[in-house]
C-alpha positions in Angstrom: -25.2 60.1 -68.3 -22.2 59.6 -70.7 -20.9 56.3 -71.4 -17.8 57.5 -71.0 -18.4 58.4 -67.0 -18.2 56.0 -64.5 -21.4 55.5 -62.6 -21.1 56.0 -58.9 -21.5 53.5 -56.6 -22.6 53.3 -53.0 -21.9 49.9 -51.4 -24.7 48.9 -48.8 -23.6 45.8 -47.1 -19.8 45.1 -46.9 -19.5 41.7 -45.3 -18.0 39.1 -47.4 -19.6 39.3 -50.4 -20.3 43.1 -49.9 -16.3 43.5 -50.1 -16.3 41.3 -53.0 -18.6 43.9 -54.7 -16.4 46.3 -53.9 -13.6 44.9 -54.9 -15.6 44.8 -58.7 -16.2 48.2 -58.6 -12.4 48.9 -57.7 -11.4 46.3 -61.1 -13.9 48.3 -63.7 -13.8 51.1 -65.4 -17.5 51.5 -65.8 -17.3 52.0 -61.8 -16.5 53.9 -59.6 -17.0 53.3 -55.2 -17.6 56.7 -53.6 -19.4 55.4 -50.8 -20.0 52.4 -48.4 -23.0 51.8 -45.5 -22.8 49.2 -42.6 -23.8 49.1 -39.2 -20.3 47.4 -38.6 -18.5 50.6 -39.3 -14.9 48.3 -39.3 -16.7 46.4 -42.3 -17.1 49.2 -44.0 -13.9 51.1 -43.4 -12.6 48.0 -45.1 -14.4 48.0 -47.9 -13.9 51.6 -48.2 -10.2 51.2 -47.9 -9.8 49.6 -51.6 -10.4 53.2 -52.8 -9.7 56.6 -52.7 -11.7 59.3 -50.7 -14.8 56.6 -50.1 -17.0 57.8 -47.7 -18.3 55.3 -44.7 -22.0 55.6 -43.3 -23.8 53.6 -40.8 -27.0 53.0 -42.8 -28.0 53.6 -46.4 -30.0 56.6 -45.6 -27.1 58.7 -44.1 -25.1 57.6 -47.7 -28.1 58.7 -49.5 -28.1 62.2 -47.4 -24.6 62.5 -47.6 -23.1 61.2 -50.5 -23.7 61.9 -54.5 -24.4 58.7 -55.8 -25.5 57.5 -59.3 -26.8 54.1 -58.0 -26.8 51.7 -55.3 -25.5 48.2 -54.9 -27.2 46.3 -51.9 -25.5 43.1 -50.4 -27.2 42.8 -47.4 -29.1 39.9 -45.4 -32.0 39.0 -47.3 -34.6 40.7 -44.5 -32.9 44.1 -45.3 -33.2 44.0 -48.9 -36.6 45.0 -49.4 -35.8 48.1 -47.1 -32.7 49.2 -48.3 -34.0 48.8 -52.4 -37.0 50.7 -51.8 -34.7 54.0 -49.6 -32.3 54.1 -52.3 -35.3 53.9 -55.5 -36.9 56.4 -53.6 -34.6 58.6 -53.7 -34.1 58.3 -57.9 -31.0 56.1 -57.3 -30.6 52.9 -59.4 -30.3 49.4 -57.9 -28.3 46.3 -57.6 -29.4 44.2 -55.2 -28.6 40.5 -54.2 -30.8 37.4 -54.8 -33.0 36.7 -53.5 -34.4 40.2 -53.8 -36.8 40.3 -51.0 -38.2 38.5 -48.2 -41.5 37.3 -50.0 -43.7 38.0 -53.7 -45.2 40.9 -52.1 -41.8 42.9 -50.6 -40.6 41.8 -54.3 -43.6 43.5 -55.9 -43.0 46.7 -53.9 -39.2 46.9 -55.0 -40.7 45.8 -58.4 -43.8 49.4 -58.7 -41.5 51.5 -57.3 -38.4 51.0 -59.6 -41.3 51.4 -62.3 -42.6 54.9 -60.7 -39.4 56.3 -60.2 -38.0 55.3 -63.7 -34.9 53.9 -62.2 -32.6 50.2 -63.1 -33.5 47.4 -60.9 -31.2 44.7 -61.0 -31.7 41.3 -59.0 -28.3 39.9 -58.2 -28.0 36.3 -59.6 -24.5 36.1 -60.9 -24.9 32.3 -61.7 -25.6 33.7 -64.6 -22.6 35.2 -65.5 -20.1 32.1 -65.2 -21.7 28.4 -64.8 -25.6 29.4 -66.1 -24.2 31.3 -69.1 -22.5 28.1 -71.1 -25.7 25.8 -70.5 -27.7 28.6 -71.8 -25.9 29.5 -74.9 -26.3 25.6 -75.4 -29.9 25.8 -75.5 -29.8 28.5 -77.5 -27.7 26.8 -80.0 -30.4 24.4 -80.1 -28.4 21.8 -78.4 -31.0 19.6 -76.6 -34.4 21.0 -78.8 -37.3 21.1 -77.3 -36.4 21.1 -73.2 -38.7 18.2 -71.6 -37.5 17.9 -67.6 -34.9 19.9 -65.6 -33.5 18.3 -62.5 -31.3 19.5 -60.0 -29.6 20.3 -56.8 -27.5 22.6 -54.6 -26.1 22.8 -51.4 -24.4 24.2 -48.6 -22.9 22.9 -45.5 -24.7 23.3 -42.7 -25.9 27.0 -41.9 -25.6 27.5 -37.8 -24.8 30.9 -36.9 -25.3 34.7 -38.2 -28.2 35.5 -40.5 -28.2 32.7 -42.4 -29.5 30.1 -39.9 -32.4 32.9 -38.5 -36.0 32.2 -40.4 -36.9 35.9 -39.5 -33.7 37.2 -41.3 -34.3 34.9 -44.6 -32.0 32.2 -43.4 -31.4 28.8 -44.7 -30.7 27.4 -48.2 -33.9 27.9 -49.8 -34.1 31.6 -50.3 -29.3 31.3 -50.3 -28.9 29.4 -52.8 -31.7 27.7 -53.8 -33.2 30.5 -55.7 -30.4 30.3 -58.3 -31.9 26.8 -59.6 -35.6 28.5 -59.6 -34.1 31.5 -62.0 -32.3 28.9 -64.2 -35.7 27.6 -64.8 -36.9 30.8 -65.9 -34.2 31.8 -67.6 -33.6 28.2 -69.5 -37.4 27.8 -70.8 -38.7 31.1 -71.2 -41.8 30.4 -69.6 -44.0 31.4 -66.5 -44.3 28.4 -63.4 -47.9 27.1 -63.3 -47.9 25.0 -60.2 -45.3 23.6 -57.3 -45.2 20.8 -55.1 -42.7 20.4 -52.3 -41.8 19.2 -49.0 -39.8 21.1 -46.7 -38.0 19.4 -44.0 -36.4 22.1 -41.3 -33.9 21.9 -38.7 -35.1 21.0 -34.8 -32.6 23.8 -33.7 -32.5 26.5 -36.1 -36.1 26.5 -37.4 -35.1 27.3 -41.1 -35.2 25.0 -43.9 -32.9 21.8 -44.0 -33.7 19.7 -46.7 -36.3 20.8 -49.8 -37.8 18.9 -52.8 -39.4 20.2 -55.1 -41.4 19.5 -58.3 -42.6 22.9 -60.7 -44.9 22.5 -63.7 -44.0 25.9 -66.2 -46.8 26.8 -68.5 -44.9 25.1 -71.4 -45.3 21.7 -70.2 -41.2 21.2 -69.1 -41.0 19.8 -65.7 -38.6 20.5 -63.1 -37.4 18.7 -59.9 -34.7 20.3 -57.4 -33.3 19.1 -54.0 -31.8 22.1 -52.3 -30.0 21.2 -48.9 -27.7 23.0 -46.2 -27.1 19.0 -44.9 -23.7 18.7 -47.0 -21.0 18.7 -46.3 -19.6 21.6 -48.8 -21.2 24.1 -51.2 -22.3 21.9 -54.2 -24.6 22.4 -57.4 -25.4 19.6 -60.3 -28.1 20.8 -63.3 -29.5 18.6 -66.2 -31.1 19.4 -69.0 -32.6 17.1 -71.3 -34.6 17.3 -74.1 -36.1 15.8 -77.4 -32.3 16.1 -79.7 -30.0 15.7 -76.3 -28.4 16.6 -72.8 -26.4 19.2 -70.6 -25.2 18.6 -67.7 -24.0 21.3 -65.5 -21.3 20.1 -62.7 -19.3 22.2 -59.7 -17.8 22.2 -56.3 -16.8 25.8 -56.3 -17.4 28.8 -58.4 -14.4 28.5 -60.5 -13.8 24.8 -61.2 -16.8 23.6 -63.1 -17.6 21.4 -66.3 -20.6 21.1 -69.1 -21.7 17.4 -70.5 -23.2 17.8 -73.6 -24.5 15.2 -75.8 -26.8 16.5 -79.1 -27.9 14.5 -82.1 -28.4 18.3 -84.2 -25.0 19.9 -83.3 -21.8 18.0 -85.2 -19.2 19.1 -82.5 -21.6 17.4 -79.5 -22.4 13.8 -81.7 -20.6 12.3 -78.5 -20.8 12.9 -74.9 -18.3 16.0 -74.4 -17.3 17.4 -71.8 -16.5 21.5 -72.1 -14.1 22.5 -68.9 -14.1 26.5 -69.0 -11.1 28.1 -68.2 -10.5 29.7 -64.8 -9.4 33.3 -64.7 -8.0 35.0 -61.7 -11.0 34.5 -59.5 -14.2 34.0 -59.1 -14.8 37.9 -58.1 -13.4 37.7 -62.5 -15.7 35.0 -64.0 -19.2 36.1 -62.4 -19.2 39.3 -60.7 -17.3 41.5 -62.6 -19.8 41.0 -66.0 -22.5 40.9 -64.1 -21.8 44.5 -62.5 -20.5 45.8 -65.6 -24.1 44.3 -67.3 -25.6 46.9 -64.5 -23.3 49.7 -64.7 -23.6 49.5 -69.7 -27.8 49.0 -68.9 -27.4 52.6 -67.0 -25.4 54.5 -69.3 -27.2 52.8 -72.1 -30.8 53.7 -70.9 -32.1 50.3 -71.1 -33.9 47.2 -69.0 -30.7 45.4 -67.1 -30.3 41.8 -67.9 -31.9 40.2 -65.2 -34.8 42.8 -63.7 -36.9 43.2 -60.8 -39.9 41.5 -62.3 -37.7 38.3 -63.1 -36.3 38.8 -59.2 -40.1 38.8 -58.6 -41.5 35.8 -60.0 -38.9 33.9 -58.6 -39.9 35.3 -55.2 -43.2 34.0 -56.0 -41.8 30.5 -56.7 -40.1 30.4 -53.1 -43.5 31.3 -51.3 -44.9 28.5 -53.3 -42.5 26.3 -52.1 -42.7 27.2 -48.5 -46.4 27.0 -48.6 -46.8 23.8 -50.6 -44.0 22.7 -47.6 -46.0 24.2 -45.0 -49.7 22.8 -46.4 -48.7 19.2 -47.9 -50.3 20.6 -51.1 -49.9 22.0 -54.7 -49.8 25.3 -55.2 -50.8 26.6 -58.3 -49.4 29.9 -59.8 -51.4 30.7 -63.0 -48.8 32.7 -65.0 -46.9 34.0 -61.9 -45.6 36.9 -63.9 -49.2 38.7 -65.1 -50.6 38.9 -60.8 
């Protein structure tokens, strides 16, 4: 495929954040929406709508069957992301789908063999990455704190009562929302694999799906981490620190667009005292995070390369979760043993 042709973009999912995706694909050049797939036809006619001559399917095997289609980008509740990844890889289409990728390791691990077999992108969905995650990590890179000892943090939601998101059998509830995002940072931030996890899991009387987590993760490298992840707030939050041997970062929001970075570093001259670095906002947040991170999917395509964040990084942090939930569940460690290599 030339770099100079759009890649082709079926939409499956176009609830809130599925019309946000499609209002990305509408904003790049490197994209192009030719089809959208929902159950809730009126969802889809209005993601279809920011377009021209879209096509709108009930289900992402009559867009497959019907419409030609260079990849597929899957925004669907987390139960139906296993499913739809693994129709649309079968058929030789390339994927984008949203955190947290799959239901559990082993739904992961499928997506994961059979993006491998068919030779096809895989692309797990945390855009975190792309706004907040990507100025703490060019920190660390800088060398900012040295040697990362402890990561702590937590992220929220207020409470999660109705739709998907507050049914266990659907992948409901804060953990596998939002909480994932803190378990790739981990990866992402220290390069290595998660050797063991602790946690306790408190879940709602009504609901059944998790309320309240903490959580303590051992990676192979010696850094420890501890999270709180929580849908008993009451708004979306997220607070990250990093400390290490030659300083701190600390990562502070509300919201997607407002958000600041403490750093403090004894190596780097412009961080000698606390500063704080206040990014500025563009036009929205569909600008600062989701934009790049489709536009990372749509250049690793055309460019015949790995995509920035893939299916075996989705998959490990799947691993994580059912660590969590089981450590929750047991009252004891788990231990991983380079989650990565099983």
């Amino acid at each position: 495929m030339s770099d100079k042709v759009p890649v082709r973009i079926g939409l499956v999912g176009c609830g809130l954040h599925g019309n946000n995706l499609a209002q990305v694909v509408v904003r790049s050049d490197l994209l192009r929406l030719v089809g959208c797939a929902d159950p809730d036809e009126d969802a889809a006619r209005r993601a279809a709508a920011l377009a021209r001559d879209v096509g709108v399917y009930p289900s992402v095997d009559a867009l497959l069957q019907s419409c030609a289609v260079d990849a597929i980008v899957i925004a669907a509740p987390h139960d139906q992301l296993g499913p739809a990844s693994l129709a649309a890889i079968r058929a030789g289409k390339h994927v984008l789908l949203e955190k947290p990728m799959a239901m559990d390791e082993d739904e992961a691990r499928q997506v994961e063999r059979a993006a491998e077999a068919a030779e096809v992108n895989c692309m797990v969905g945390y855009s975190f990455r792309f706004s907040m995650g990507r100025y703490v990590h060019d920190l660390l890179t800088a060398g900012a704190v040295g040697e990362i000892q402890t990561i702590s943090g937590s992220i929220g939601t207020g409470p999660m009562n109705r739709g998907w998101t507050a049914k266990p059998e659907c992948g409901g509830g804060p953990l596998l929302y939002v909480g994932c995002h803190l378990v790739d940072f981990l990866f992402w931030f220290t390069g290595a694999e998660a050797a063991s996890v602790s946690a306790e899991v408190r879940r709602r009387g009504d609901t059944g799906t998790d309320e309240t987590s903490a959580i303590q993760i051992a990676m192979a490298n010696g850094v420890l981490a501890q999270f709180m992840v929580t849908q008993a707030a009451p708004a979306f939050f997220y607070d990250l620190h990093v400390y290490g041997r030659a300083g701190a970062i600390a990562l502070r929001g509300r919201n997607f667009l407002q958000f600041d970075v403490e750093v403090i570093s004894t190596v780097l001259p412009a961080f000698q005292e606390p500063t704080v670095v206040r990014p500025t906002i563009r036009r929205d947040n569909i600008s600062m995070m989701l934009v790049p991170e489709l536009e990372e999917f749509a250049r690793s395509i055309t460019e015949r390369r790995p995509p920035a964040i893939t299916a075996s990084d989705g998959r490990r942090v799947c691993a994580v979760l059912d660590a969590i939930v089981e450590s929750g569940r047991s009252g004891q460690p788990q231990n991983l043993q380079t989650v990565a290599a099983r």
